[in-house]
MARGUNU-879584 format. One record per residue: residue number from 0; residue in three letters; x, y, z of N, C-alpha, C in turn. Coordinates in pm, 1 decimal. Layout:
<recs>
REC / NUM / ALA / X / Y / Z / X / Y / Z / X / Y / Z
...
</recs>
This chain:
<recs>
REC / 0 / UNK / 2183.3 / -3272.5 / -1080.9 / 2237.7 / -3373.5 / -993.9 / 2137.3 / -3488.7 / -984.8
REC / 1 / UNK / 2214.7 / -3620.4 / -991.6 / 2089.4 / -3773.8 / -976.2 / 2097.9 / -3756.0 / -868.9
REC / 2 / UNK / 1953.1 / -3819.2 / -777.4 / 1935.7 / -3852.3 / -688.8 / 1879.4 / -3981.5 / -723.1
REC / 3 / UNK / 1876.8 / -4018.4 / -599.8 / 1844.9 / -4176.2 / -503.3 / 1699.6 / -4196.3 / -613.9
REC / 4 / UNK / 1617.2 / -4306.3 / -568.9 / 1499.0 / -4323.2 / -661.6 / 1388.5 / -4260.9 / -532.5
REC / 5 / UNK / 1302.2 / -4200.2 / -521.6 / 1207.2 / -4179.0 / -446.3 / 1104.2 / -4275.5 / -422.5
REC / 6 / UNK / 1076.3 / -4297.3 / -288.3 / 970.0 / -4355.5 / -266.0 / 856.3 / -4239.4 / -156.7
REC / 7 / UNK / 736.5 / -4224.2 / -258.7 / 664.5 / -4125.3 / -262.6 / 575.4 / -4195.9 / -235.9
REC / 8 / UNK / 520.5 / -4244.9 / -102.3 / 400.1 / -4243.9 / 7.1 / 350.6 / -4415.5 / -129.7
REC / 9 / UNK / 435.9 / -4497.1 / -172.6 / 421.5 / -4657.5 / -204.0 / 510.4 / -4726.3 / -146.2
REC / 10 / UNK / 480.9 / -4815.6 / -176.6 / 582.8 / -4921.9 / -122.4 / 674.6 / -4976.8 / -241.4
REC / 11 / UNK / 787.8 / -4967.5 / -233.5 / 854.7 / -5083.1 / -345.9 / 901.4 / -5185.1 / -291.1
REC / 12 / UNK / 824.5 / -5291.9 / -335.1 / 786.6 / -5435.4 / -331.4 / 865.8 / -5544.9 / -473.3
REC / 13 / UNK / 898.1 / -5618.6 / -503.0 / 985.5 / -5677.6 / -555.2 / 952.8 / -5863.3 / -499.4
REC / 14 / UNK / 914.2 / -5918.3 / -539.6 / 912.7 / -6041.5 / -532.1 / 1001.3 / -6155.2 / -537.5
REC / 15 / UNK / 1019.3 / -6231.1 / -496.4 / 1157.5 / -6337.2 / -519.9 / 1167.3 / -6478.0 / -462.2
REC / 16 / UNK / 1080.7 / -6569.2 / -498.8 / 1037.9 / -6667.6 / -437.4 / 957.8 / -6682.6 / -300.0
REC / 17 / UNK / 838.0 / -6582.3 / -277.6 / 763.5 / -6578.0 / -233.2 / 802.8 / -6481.2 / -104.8
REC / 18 / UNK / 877.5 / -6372.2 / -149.7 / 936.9 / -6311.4 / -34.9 / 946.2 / -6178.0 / -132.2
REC / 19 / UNK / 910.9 / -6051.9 / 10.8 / 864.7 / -5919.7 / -55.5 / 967.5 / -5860.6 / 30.0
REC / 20 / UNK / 1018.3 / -5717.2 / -42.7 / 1106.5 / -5624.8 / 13.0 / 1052.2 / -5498.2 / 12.9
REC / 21 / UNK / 1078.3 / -5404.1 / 126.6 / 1038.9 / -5264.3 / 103.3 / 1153.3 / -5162.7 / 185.9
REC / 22 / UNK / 1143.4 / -5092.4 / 147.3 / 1209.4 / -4963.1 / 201.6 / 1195.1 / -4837.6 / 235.8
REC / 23 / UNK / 1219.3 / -4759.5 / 332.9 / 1184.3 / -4646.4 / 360.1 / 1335.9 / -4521.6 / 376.7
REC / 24 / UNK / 1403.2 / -4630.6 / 277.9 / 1584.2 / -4524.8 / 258.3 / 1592.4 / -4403.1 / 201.6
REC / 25 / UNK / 1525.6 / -4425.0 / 84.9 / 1523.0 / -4287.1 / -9.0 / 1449.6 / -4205.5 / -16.3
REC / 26 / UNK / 1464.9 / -4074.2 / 56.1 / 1282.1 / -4028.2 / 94.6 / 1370.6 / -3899.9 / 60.5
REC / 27 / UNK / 1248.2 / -3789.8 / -8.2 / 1311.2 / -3662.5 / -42.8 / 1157.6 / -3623.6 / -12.4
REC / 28 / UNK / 1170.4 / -3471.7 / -31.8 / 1109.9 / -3348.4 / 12.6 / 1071.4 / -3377.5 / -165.4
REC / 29 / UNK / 908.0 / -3367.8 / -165.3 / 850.7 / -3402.3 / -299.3 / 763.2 / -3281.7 / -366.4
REC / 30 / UNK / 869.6 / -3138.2 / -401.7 / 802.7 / -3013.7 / -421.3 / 700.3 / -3041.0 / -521.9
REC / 31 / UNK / 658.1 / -3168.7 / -623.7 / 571.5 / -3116.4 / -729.9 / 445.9 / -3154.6 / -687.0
REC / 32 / UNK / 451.1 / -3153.0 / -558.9 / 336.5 / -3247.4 / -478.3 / 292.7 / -3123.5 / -351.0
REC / 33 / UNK / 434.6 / -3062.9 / -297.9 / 434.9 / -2986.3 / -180.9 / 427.2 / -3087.9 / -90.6
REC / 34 / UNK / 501.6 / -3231.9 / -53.2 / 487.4 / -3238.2 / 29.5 / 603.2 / -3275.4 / 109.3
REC / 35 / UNK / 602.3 / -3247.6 / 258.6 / 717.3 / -3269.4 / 305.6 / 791.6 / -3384.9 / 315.0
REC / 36 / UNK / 925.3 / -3352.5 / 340.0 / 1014.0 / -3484.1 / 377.4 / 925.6 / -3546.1 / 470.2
REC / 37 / UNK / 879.0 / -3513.0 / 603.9 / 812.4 / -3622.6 / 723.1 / 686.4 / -3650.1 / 578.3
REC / 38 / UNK / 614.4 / -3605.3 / 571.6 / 476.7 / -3645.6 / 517.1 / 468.5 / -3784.6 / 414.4
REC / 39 / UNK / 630.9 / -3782.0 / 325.8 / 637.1 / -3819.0 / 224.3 / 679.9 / -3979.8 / 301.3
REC / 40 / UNK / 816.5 / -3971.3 / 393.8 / 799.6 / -4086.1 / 540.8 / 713.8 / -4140.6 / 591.5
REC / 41 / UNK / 604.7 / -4033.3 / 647.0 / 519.7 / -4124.3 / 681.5 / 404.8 / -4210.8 / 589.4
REC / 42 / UNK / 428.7 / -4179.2 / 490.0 / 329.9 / -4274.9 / 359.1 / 405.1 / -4361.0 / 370.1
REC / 43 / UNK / 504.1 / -4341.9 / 344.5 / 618.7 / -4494.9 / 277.7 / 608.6 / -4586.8 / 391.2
REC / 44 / UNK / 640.0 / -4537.8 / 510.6 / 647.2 / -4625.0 / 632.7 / 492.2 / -4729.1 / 704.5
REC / 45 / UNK / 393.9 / -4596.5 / 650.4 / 252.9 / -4708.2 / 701.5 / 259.4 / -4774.2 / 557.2
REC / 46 / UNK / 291.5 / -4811.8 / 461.7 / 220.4 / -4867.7 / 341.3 / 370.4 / -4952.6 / 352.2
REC / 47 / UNK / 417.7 / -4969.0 / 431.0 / 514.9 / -5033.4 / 470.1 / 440.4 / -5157.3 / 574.7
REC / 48 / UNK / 399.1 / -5051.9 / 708.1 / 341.0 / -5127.9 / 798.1 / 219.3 / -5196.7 / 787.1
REC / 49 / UNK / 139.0 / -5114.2 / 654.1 / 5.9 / -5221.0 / 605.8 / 15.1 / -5382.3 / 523.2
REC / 50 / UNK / 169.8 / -5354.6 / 450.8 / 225.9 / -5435.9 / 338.6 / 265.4 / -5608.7 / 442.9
REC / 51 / UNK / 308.7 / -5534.1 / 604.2 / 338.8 / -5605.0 / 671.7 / 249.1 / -5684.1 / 776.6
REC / 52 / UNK / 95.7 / -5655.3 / 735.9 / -5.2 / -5736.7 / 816.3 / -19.9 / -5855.4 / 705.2
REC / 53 / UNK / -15.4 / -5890.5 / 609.4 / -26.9 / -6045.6 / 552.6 / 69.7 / -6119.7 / 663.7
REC / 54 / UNK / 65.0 / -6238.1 / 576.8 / 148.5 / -6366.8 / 617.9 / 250.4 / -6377.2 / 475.2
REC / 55 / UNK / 291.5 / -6291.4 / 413.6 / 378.2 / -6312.5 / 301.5 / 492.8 / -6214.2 / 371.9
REC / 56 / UNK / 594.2 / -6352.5 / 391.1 / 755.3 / -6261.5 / 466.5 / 800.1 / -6141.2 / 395.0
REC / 57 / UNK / 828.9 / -6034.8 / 447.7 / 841.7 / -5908.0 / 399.2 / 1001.1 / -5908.4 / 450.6
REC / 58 / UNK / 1125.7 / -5883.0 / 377.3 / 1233.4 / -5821.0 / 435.1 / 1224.9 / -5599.5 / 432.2
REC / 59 / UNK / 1217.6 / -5593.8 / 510.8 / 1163.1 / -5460.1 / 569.4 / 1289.0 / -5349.9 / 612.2
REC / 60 / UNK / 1337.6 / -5225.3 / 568.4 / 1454.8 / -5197.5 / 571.2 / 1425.1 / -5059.8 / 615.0
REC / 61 / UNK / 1477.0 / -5032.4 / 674.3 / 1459.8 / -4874.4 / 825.4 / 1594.8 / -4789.1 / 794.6
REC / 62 / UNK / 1624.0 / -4662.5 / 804.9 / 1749.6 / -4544.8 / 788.9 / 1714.8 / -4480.7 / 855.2
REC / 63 / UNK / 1702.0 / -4472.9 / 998.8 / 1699.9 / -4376.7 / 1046.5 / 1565.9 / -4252.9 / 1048.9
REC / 64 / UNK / 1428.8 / -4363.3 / 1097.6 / 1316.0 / -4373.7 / 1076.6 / 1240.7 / -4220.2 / 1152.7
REC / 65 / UNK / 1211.1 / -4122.2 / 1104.1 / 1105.4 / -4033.3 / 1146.7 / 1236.4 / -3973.9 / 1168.2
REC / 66 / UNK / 1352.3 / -3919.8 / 1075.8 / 1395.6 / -3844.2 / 1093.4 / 1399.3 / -3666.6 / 1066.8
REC / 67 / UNK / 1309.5 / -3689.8 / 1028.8 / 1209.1 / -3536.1 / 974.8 / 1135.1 / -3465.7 / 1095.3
REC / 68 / UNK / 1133.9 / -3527.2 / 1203.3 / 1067.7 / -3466.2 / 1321.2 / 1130.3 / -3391.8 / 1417.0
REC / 69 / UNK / 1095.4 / -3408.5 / 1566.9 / 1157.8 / -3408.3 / 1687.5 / 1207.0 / -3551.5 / 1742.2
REC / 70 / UNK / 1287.8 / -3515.6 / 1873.2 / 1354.3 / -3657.0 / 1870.1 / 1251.9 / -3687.6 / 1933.1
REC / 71 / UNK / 1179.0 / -3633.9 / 2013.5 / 1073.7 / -3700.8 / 2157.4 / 992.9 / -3823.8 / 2031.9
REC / 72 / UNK / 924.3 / -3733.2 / 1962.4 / 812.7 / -3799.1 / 1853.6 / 886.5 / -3914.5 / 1768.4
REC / 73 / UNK / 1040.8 / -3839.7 / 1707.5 / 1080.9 / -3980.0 / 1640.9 / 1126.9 / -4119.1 / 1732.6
REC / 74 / UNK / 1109.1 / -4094.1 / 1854.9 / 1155.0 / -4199.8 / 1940.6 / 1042.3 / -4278.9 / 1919.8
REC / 75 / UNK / 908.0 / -4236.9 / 1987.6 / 808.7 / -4286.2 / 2041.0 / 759.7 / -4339.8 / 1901.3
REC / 76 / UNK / 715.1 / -4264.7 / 1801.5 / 682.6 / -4314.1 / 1652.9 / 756.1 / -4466.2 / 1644.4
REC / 77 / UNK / 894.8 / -4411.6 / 1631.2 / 992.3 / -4514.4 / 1561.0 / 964.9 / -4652.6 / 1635.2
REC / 78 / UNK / 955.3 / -4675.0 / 1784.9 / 965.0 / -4759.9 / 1852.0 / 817.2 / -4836.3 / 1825.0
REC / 79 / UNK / 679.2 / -4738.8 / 1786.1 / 569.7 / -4859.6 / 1785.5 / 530.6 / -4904.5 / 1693.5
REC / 80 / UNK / 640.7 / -4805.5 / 1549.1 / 598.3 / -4894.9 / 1421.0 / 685.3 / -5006.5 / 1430.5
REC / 81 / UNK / 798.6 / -5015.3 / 1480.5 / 903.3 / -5129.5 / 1471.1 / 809.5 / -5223.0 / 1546.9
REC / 82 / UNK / 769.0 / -5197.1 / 1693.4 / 681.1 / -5307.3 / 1727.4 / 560.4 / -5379.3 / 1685.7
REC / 83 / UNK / 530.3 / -5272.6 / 1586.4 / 375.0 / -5325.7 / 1558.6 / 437.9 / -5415.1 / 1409.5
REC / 84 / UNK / 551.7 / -5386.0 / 1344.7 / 636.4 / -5475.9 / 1276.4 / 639.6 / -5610.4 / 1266.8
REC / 85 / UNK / 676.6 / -5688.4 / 1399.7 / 675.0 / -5781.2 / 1434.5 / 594.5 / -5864.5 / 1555.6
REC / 86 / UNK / 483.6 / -5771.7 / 1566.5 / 356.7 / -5826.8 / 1635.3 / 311.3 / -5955.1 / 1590.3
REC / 87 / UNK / 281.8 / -6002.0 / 1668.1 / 153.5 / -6133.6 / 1623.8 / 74.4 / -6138.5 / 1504.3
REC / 88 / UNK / 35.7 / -6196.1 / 1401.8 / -63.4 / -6177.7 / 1366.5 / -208.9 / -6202.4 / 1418.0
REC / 89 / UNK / -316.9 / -6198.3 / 1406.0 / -435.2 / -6212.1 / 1456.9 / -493.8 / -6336.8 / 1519.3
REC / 90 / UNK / -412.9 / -6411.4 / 1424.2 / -423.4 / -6619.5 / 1452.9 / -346.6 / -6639.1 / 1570.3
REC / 91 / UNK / -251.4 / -6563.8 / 1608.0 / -109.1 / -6565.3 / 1739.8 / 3.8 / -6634.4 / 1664.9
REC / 92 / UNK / 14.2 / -6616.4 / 1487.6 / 95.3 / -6665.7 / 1457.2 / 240.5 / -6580.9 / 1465.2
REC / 93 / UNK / 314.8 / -6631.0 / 1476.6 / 463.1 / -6510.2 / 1509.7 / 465.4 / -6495.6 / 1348.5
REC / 94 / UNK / 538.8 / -6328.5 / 1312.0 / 549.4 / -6250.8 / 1165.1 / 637.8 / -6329.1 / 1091.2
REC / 95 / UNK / 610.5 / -6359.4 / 1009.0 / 753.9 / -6442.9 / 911.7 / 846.8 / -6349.3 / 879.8
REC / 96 / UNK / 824.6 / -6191.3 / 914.7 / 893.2 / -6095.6 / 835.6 / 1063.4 / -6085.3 / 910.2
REC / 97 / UNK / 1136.3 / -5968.9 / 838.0 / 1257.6 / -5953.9 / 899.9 / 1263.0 / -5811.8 / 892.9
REC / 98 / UNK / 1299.2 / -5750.6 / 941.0 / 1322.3 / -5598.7 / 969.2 / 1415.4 / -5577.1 / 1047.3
REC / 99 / UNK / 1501.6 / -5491.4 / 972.5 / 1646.4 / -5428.2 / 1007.1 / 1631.4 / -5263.3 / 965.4
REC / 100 / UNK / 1614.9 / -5181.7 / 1101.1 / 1662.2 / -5063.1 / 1102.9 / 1782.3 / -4999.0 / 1171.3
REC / 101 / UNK / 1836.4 / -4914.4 / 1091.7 / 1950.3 / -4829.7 / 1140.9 / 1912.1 / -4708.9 / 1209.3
REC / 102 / UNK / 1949.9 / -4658.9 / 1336.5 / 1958.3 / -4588.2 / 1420.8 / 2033.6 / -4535.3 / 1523.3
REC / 103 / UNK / 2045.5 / -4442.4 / 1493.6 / 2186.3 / -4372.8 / 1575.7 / 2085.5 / -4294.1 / 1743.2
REC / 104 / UNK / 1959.5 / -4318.4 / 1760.9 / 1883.8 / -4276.2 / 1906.4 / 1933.6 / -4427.0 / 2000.4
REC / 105 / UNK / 2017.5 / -4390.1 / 2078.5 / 2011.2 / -4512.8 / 2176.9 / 1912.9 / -4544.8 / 2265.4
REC / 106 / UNK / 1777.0 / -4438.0 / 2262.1 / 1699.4 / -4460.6 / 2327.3 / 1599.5 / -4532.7 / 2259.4
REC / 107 / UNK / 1598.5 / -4577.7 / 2150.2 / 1524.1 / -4626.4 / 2078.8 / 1575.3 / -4806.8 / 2094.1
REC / 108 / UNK / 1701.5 / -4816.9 / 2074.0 / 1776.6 / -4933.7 / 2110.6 / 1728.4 / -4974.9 / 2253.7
REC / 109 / UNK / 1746.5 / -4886.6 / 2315.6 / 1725.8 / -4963.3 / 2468.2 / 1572.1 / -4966.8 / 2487.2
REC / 110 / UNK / 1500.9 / -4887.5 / 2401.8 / 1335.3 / -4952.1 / 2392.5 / 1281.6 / -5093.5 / 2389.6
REC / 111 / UNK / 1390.0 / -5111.8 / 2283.8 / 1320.3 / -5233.7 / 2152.0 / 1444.0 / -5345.0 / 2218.3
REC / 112 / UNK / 1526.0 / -5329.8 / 2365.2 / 1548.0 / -5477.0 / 2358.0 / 1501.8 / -5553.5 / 2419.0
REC / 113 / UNK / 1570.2 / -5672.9 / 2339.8 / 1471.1 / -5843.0 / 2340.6 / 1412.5 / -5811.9 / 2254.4
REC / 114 / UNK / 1348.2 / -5699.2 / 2160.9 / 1240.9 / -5759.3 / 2042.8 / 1358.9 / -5752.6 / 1924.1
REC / 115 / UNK / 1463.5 / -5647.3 / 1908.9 / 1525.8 / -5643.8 / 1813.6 / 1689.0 / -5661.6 / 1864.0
REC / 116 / UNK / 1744.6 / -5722.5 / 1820.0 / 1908.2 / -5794.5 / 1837.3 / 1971.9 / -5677.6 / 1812.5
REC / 117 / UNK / 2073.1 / -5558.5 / 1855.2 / 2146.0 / -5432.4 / 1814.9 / 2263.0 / -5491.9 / 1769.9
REC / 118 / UNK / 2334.3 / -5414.6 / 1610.7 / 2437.5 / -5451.6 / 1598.4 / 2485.8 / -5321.8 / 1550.4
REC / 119 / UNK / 2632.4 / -5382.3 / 1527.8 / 2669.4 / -5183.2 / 1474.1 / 2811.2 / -5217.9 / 1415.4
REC / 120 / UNK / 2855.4 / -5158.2 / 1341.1 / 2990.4 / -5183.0 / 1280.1 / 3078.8 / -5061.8 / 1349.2
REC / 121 / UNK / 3215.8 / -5130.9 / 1332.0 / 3282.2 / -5032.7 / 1432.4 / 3358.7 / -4899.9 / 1341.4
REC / 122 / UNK / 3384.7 / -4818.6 / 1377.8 / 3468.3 / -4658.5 / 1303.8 / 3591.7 / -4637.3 / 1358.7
REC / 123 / UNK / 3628.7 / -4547.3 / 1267.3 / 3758.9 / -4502.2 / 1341.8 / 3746.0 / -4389.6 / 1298.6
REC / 124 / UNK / 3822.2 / -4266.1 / 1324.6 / 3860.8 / -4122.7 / 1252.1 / 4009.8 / -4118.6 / 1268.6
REC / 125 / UNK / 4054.7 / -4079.1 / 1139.2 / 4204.5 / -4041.2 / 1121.0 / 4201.8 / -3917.8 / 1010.0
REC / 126 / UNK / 4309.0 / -3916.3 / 989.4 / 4334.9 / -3795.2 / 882.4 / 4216.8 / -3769.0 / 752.9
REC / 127 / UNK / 4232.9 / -3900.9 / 704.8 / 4143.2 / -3871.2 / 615.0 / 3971.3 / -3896.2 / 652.2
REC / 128 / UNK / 3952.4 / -3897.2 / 727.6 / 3786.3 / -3937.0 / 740.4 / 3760.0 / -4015.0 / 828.8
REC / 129 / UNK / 3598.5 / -4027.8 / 809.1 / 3550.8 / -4144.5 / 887.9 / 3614.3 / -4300.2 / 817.9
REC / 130 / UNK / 3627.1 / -4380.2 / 898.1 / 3630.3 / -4560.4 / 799.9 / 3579.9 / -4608.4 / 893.5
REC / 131 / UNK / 3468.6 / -4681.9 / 845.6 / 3422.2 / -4832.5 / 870.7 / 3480.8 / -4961.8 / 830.3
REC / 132 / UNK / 3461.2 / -5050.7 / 917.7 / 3550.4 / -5173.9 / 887.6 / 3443.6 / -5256.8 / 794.9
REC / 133 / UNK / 3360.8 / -5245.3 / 865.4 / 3194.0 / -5291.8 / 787.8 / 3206.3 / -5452.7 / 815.2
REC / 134 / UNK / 3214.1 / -5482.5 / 964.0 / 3243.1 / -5622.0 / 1035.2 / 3064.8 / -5572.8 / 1111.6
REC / 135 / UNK / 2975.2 / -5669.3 / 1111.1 / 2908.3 / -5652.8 / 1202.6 / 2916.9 / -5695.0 / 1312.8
REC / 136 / UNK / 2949.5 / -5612.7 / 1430.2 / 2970.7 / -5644.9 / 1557.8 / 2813.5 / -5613.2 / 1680.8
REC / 137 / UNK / 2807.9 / -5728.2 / 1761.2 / 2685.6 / -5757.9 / 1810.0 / 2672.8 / -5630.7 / 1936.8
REC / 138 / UNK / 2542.7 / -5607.5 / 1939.0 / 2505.7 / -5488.0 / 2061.3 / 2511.0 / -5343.0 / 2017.6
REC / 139 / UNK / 2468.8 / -5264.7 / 2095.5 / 2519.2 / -5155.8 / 2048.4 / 2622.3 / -5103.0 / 2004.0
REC / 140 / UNK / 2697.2 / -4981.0 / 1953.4 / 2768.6 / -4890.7 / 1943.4 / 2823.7 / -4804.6 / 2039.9
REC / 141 / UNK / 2907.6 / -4866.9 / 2069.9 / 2958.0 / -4790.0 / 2215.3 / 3046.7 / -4645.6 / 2141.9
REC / 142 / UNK / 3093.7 / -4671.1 / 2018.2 / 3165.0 / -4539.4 / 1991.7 / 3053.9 / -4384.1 / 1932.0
REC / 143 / UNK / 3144.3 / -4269.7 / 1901.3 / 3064.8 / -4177.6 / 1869.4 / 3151.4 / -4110.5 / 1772.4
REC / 144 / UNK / 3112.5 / -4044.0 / 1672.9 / 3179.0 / -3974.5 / 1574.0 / 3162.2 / -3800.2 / 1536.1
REC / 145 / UNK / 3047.7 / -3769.1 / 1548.0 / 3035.3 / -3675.9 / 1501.6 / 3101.5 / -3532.1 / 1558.8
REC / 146 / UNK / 3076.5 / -3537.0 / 1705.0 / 3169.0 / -3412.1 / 1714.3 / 3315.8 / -3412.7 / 1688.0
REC / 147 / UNK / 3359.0 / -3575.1 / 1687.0 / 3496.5 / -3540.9 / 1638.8 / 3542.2 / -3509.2 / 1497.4
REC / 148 / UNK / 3414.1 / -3533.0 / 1417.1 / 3421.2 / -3491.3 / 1273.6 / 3457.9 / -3401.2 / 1284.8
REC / 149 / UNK / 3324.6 / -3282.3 / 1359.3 / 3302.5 / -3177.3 / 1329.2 / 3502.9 / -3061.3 / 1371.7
REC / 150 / UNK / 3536.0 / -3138.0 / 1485.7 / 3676.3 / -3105.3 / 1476.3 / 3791.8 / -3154.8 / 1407.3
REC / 151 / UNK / 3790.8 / -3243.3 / 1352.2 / 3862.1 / -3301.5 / 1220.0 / 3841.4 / -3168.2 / 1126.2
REC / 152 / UNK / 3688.6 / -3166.8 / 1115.4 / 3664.9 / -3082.0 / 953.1 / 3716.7 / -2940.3 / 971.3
REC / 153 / UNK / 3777.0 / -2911.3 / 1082.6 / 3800.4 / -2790.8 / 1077.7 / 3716.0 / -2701.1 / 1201.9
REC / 154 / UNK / 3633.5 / -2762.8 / 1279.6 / 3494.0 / -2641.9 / 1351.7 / 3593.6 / -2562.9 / 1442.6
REC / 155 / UNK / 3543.2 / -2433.8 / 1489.9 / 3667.0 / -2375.3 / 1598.5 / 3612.4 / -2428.0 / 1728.4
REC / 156 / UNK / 3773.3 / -2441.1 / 1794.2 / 3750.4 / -2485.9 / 1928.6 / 3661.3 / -2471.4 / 2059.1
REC / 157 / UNK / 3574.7 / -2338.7 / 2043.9 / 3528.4 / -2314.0 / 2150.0 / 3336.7 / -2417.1 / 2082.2
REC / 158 / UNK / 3369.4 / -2447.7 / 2005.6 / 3237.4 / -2504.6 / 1938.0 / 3234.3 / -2639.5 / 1945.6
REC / 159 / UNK / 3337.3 / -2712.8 / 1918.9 / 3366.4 / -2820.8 / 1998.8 / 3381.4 / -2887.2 / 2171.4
REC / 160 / UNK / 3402.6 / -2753.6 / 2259.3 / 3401.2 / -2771.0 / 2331.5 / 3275.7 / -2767.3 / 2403.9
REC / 161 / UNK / 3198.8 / -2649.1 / 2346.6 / 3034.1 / -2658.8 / 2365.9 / 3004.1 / -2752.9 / 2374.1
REC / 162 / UNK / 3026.2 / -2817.1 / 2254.9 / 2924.8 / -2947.6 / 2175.0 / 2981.8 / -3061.2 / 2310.3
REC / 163 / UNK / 3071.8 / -3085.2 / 2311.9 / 3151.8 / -3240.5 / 2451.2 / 3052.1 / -3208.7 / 2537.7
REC / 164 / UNK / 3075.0 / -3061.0 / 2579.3 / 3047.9 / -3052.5 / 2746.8 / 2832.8 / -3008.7 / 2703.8
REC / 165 / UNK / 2780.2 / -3032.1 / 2611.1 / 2641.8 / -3062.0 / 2636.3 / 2651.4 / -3196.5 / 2612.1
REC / 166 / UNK / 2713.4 / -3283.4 / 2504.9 / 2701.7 / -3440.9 / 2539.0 / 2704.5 / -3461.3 / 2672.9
REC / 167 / UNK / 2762.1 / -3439.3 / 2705.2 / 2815.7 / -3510.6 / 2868.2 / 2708.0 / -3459.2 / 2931.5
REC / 168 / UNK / 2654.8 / -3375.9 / 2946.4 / 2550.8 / -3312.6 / 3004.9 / 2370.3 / -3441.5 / 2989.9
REC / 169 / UNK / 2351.5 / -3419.8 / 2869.4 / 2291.2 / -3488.5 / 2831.2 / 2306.2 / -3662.6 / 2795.5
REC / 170 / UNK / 2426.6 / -3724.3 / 2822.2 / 2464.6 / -3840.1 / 2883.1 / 2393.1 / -3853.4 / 3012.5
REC / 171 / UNK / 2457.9 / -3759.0 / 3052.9 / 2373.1 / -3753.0 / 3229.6 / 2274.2 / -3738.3 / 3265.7
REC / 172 / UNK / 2188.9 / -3669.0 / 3202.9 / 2059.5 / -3674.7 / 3199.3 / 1971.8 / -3819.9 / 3192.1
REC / 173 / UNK / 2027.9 / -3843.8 / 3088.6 / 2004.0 / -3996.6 / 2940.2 / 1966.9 / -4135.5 / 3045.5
REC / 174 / UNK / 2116.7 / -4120.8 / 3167.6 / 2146.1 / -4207.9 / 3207.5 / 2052.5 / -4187.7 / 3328.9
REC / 175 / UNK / 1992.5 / -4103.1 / 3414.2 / 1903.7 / -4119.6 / 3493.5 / 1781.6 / -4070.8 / 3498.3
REC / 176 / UNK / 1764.7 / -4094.1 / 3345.6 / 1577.5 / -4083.2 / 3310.9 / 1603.7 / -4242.7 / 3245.6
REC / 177 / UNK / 1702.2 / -4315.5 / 3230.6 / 1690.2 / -4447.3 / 3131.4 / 1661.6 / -4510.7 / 3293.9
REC / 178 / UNK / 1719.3 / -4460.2 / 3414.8 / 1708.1 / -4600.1 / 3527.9 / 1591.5 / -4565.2 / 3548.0
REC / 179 / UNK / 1551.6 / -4441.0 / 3526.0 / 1327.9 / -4385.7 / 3614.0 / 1254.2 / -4552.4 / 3550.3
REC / 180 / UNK / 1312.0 / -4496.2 / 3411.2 / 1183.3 / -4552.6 / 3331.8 / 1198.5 / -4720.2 / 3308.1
REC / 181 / UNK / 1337.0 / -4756.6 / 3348.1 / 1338.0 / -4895.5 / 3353.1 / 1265.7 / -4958.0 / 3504.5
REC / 182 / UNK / 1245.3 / -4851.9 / 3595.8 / 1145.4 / -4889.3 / 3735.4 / 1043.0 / -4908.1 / 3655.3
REC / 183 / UNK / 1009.1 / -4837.1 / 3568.8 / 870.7 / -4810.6 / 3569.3 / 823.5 / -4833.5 / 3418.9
REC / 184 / UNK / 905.4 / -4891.6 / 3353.2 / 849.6 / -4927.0 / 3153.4 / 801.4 / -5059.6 / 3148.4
REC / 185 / UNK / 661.4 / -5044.4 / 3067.4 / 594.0 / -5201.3 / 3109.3 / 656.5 / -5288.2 / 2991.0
REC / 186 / UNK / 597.9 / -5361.5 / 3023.6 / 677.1 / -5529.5 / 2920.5 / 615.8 / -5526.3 / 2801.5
REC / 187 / UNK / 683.1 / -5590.0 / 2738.6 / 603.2 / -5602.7 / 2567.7 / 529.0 / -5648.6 / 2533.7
REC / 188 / UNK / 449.4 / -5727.6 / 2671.1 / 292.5 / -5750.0 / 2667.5 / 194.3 / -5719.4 / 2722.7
REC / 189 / UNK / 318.1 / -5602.1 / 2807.4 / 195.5 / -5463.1 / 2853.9 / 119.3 / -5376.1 / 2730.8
REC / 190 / UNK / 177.4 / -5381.1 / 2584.2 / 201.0 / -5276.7 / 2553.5 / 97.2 / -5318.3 / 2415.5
</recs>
């Protein structure tokens, strides 16, 4: 079976009138090396974030960043490489770069706003599958898909019903540890 092209702890960089690209999309578990999916992430992503201290605009491309971990760690990770992304440079010049990551943690979204604009394309589920319209629509993603996949694809009912009634659970949670920490989360020049 082909797979994707690997990016194994480099950067692929590509030039194009004075403008560099990198990615951290295609990441596999790199057995002739032994090393793990996170390990092999986190190369690509700092040689990402080192690529991104020049002054040469980098378009910079994120999937769902430190997904090899826990969520606590991929939150907190994800949120200070994105910031340290588009930090200042040393002169106080603002980054020429652009960086667009995809992420399905809304806690990561509600981290990073005001530094990063949320957009999301909208879904539907019907008979045959998921469809995207592939319209980018501004803000978050107010919809959700997966447990209804998982009952589309067939899962039995009492497994679906699990799965709702811990969302909702953990909605609730979500929603009054997000008001603690908005008392109490410092500014982006606390930080």
């Amino acid at each position: 079976m082909r797979r994707p092209p690997t990016i194994s702890g480099g950067l692929r960089s590509q030039a194009h009138s004075n403008r560099h690209h990198g990615t951290s999309c295609f990441l596999w578990w790199d057995s002739a090396t032994g090393k793990s999916y996170y390990l092999v992430e986190v190369e690509s992503v700092l040689a990402l974030v080192h690529a991104a201290r020049t002054s040469v605009p980098q378009l910079l491309l994120f999937d769902e960043l430190f997904r090899g971990t826990n969520a606590v760690e991929r939150i907190a990770a994800g949120e200070a490489v994105l910031r340290a992304l588009l930090a200042p440079h040393l002169d106080g010049q603002p980054t020429p770069h652009v960086v667009l990551a995809a992420t399905h943690d809304q806690e990561l979204v509600d981290l990073l706003q005001g530094l990063y604009a949320a957009c999301h394309f909208t879904d539907t589920i019907d008979g045959a599958g998921l469809a995207f319209d592939y319209k980018l629509q501004s803000g978050p993603s107010t919809t959700r898909n997966a447990i209804a996949l998982l009952a589309q694809r067939g899962a039995p009912p009492e497994l679906v019903a699990q799965a709702l009634a811990r969302a909702g659970s953990l909605d609730r949670a979500r929603l009054i540890s997000a008001s603690r920490i908005s008392e109490t989360r410092p500014g982006i020049s606390d930080m």
